[in-house]
N, C-alpha and C positions, 0 to 999 in steps of 0.2 A: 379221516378218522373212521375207523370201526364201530360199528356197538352192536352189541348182545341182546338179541330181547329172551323173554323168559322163557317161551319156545325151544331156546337154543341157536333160533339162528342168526347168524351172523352177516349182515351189510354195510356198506359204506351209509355217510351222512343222506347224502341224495338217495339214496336208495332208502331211507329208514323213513323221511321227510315225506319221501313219494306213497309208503305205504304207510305209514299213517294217516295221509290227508282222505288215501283210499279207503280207508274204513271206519272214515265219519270221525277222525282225530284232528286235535288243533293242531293251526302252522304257529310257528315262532320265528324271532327274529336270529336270537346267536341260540347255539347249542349247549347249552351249562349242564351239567352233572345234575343241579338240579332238577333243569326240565325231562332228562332222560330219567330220575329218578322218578319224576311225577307218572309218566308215560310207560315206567317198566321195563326198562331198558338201561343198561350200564355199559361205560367205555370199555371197550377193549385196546390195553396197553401194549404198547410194541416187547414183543418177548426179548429172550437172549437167544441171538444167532446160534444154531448149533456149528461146534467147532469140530479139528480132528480129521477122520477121515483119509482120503488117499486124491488121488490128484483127477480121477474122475470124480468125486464127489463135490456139492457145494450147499448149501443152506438152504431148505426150503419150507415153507409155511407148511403145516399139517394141522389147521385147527386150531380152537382155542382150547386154556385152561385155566383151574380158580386159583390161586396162591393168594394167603393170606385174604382170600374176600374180593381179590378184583381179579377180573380177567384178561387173558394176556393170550398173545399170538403164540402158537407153539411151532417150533421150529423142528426140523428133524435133519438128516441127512441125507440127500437124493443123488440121482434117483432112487425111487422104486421099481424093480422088476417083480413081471407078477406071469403067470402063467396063461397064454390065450388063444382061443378055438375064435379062428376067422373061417368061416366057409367049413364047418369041419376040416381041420387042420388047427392044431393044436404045436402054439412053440413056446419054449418051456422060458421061464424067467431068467436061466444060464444064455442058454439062445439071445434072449433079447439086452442082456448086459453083456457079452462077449461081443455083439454087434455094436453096440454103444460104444466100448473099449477101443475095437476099434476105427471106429470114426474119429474120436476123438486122438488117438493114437495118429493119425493120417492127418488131421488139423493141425494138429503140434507139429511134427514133422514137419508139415508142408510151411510154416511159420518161421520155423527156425532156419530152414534150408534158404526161405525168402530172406532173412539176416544173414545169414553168411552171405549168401548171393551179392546183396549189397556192399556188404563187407570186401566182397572180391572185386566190387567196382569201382569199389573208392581205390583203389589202389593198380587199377589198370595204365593211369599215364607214367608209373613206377618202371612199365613193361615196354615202353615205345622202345623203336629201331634206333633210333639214336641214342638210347642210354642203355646201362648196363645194373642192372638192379642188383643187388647187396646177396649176399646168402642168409642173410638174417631174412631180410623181405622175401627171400624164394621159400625159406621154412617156413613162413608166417602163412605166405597164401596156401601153400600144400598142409599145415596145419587147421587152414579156414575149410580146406577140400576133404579133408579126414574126418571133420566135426560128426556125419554120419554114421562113422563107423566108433561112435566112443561108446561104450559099455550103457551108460546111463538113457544112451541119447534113444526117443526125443525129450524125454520131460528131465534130466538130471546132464547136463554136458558144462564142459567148461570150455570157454570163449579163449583161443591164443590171441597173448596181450601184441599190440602194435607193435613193433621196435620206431624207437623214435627219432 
C-alpha cells in the first residue's frame, strides 16, 4: 500500500512506519484509514491503467492524483523520451525512441522467428528418407519459412494453419 503524506510525498507502508518512528511518531499495530488520518496521511488508491497506445507502448505509474477527495496512482503511457547531454553530446528524444523501437522491433522478431523455428521442428520426422511428405506439408513448412517476409511481421503475421 501507498500513502500520501501532506508533504506530497508519496511511500510504501514500511517506508511511511520507518519515517514516522524517525521523527518521534507513534508505531501501531494494523494500518486503518483512521490512524493515517490521525498522522496526516491518506491511502493512495490504485488508479486506472492507461490504455491505447501502439505496440511499443505499456502503462506506467506517473505520480499521484486527487479525484473526488482520495488519491490515486496516475498512470500514463511509456515510455517517455526526453532529450540528453551525456558528456557534452546531446541525443535528441526521436534518437532515443527510434533506438527503443528498434530493440524492441529485433525482440519481437527474434521471438517469432524462435516460433516458427519450433514450428518447423515439430514437423521434421514428416521429412525423413523413408517417407514422402504430402504437398500440403511442403506448403505449410515453406509457409512457416515466409512468415518473415509478411507485411505486418514482426508484431502483426499470420500463423499458416497445420494440415491435418
Amino acid at each position: 500500500m501507498q500513502i500520501r503524506l501532506q508533504t506530497g510525498a508519496v511511500m510504501y507502508e514500511a517506508e511511511f512506519r520507518a519515517y514516522t518512528k524517525a521523527n518521534g511518531g507513534p508505531s501501531w499495530d494494523i494500518t486503518t484509514t483512521e490512524i493515517l488520518e490521525a498522522l496526516g496521511a491518506d491511502v493512495v488508491f490504485e488508479g486506472a491503467q492507461a490504455t491505447g497506445g501502439t505496440v511499443y507502448q505499456y502503462s506506467q505509474a506517473s505520480g499521484v492524483e486527487q479525484i473526488d477527495g482520495k488519491w490515486y496512482t496516475k498512470y500514463i503511457l511509456g515510455p517517455v523520451f526526453i532529450d540528453q547531454v551525456v558528456d557534452g553530446v546531446t541525443t535528441t528524444a526521436l534518437e532515443h525512441e527510434t533506438a527503443y523501437k528498434a530493440q524492441k522491433d529485433a525482440e519481437q522478431a527474434k521471438s517469432v522467428r524462435q516460433s516458427r523455428d519450433d514450428k518447423l521442428t515439430a514437423t521434421d520426422w514428416r521429412f525423413r528418407s523413408d517417407m514422402t511428405p504430402s504437398q500440403e506439408w511442403k506448403d505449410y513448412c515453406q509457409a512457416l519459412r515466409d512468415v518473415p517476409l509478411q507485411s505486418g511481421f514482426p508484431w502483426t503475421i499470420t500463423w499458416p494453419v497445420e494440415p491435418q
